[in-house]
C-alpha positions in Angstrom: -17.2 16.7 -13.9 -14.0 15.4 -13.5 -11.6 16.6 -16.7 -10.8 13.4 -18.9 -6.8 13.5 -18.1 -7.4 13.1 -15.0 -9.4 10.6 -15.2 -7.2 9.0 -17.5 -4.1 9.3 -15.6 -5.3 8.7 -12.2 -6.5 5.0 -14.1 -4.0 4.0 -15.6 -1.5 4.8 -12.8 -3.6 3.0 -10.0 -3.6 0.0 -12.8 0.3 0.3 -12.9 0.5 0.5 -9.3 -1.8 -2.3 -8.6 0.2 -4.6 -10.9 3.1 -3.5 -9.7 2.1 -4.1 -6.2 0.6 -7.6 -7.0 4.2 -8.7 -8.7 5.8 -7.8 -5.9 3.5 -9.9 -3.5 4.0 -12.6 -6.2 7.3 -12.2 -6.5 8.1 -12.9 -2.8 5.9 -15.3 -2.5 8.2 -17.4 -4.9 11.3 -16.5 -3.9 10.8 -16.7 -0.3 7.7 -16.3 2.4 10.8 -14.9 4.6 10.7 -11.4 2.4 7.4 -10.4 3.9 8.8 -9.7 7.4 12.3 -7.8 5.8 11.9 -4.5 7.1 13.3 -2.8 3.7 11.1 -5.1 1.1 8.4 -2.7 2.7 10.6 0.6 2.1 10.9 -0.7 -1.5 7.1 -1.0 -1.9 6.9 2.5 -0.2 9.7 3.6 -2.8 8.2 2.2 -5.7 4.4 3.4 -4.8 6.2 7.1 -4.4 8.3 7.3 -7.1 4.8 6.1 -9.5 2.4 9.0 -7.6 5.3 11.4 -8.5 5.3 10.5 -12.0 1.3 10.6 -12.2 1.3 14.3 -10.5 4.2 15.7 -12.9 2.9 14.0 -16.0 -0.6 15.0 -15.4 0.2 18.8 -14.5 2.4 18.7 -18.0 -0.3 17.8 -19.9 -2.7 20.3 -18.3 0.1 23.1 -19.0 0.7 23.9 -15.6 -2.5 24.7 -14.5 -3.1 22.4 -11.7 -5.1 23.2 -8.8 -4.8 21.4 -5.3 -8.1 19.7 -6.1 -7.4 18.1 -9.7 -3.9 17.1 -7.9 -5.5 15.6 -5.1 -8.5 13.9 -7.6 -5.4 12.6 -9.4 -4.0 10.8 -6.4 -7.0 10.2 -4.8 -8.5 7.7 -7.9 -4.7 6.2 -8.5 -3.9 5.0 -4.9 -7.9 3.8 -4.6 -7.3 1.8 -7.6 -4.0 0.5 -7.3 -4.8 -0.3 -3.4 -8.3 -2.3 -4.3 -5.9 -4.4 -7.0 -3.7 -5.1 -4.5 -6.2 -6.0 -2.0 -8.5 -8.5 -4.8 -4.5 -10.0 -5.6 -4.1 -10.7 -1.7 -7.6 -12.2 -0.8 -6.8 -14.7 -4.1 -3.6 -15.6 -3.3 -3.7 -16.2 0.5 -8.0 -17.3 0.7 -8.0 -19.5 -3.1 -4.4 -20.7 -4.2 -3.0 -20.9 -1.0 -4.3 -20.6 1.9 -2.1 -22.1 4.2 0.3 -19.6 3.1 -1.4 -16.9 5.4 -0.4 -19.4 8.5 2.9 -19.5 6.8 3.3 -16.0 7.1 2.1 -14.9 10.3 4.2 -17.9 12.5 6.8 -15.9 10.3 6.0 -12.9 11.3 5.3 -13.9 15.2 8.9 -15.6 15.1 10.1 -11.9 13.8 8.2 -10.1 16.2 9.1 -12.3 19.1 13.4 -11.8 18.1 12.7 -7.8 17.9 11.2 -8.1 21.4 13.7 -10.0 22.7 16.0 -7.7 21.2 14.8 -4.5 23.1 15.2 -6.2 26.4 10.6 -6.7 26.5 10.0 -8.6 29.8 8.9 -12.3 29.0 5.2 -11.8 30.1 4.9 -9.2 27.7 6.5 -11.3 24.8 3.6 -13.9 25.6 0.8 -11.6 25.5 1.7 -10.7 22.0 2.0 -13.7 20.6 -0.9 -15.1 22.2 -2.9 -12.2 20.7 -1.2 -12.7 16.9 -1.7 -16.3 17.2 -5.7 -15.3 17.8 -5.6 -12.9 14.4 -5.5 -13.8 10.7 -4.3 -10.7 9.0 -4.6 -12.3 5.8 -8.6 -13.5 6.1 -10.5 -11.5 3.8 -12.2 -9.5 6.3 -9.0 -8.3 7.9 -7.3 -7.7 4.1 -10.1 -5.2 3.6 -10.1 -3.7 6.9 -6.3 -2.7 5.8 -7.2 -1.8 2.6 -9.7 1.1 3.9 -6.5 2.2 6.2 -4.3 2.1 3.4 -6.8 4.8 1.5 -7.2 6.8 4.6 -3.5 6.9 4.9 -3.0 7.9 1.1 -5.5 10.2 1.2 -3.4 12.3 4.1 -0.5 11.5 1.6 -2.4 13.0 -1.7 -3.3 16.0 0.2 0.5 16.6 0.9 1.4 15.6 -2.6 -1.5 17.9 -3.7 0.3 20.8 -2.0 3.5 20.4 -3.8 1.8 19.7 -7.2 -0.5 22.1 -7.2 0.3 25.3 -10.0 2.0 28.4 -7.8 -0.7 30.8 -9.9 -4.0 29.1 -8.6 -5.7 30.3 -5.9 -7.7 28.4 -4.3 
């Protein structure tokens, strides 16, 4: 049984970060479609996801009194970053499948046009260039199959993440 401030926590964080991730996506939707291939906007989501796990792990282990073991840490991720990632996902899938889905073709001639200038940059022989744009001009990244396919790699990666943060969290007396 999983104790009820955990619970607690890990919920209501995963809410916050699944709001949090959805304004963001909102947020640059309306300002610019331009933002989602900025190379920072995504160290800023990676920023703000961080800085909200740390908060969850040190005010969860406070309110247990210290006694936090690697699994409660990692059960206190784990059910945040699930919850805040499926939020995310469900706001994606609306935005680019119902309201606008011509935004998804939007962004990924955006992001070929991006990928195509950091080739070029790096000196990538024309051939190559063309095979890569041929094969993201074949993709939808947005499509709702391919926004859930990335949602499962998102928790895989977050789940190698928890277990690190579990490390760190975890109560020095507990042995486990």
């Amino acid at each position: 049984m999983i104790n009820e401030v955990i619970k607690k926590n890990g919920i209501t964080y995963g809410v916050i970060t699944g709001i949090v991730s959805a304004l963001i996506t909102a947020t640059i939707y309306a300002v610019d479609l331009n933002l989602f291939t900025a190379w920072w906007m995504g160290l800023l989501g990676i920023a703000i996801s961080l800085t909200i796990s740390i908060v969850l792990l040190s005010k969860t282990k406070k309110e247990l009194k210290g006694v936090f073991s690697f699994k409660d840490a990692f059960t206190t991720y784990f059910i945040a970053a699930v919850i805040g990632i499926l939020i995310s996902t469900f706001f994606n899938i609306v935005l680019f499948n119902v309201i606008d889905p011509g935004a998804k073709d939007t962004v990924n001639e955006l992001m070929i046009k991006y990928t195509v200038g950091v080739m070029q940059k790096f000196g990538s022989p024309a051939s190559v260039i063309n095979d890569t744009v041929a094969k993201m001009k074949l993709s939808n990244p947005y499509s709702t199959l391919e926004l859930l396919k990335g949602s499962a790699f998102a928790i895989v990666i977050s789940s190698v993440l928890g277990l690190i943060f579990a490390a760190f969290f975890k109560s020095k007396t507990t042995q486990e």
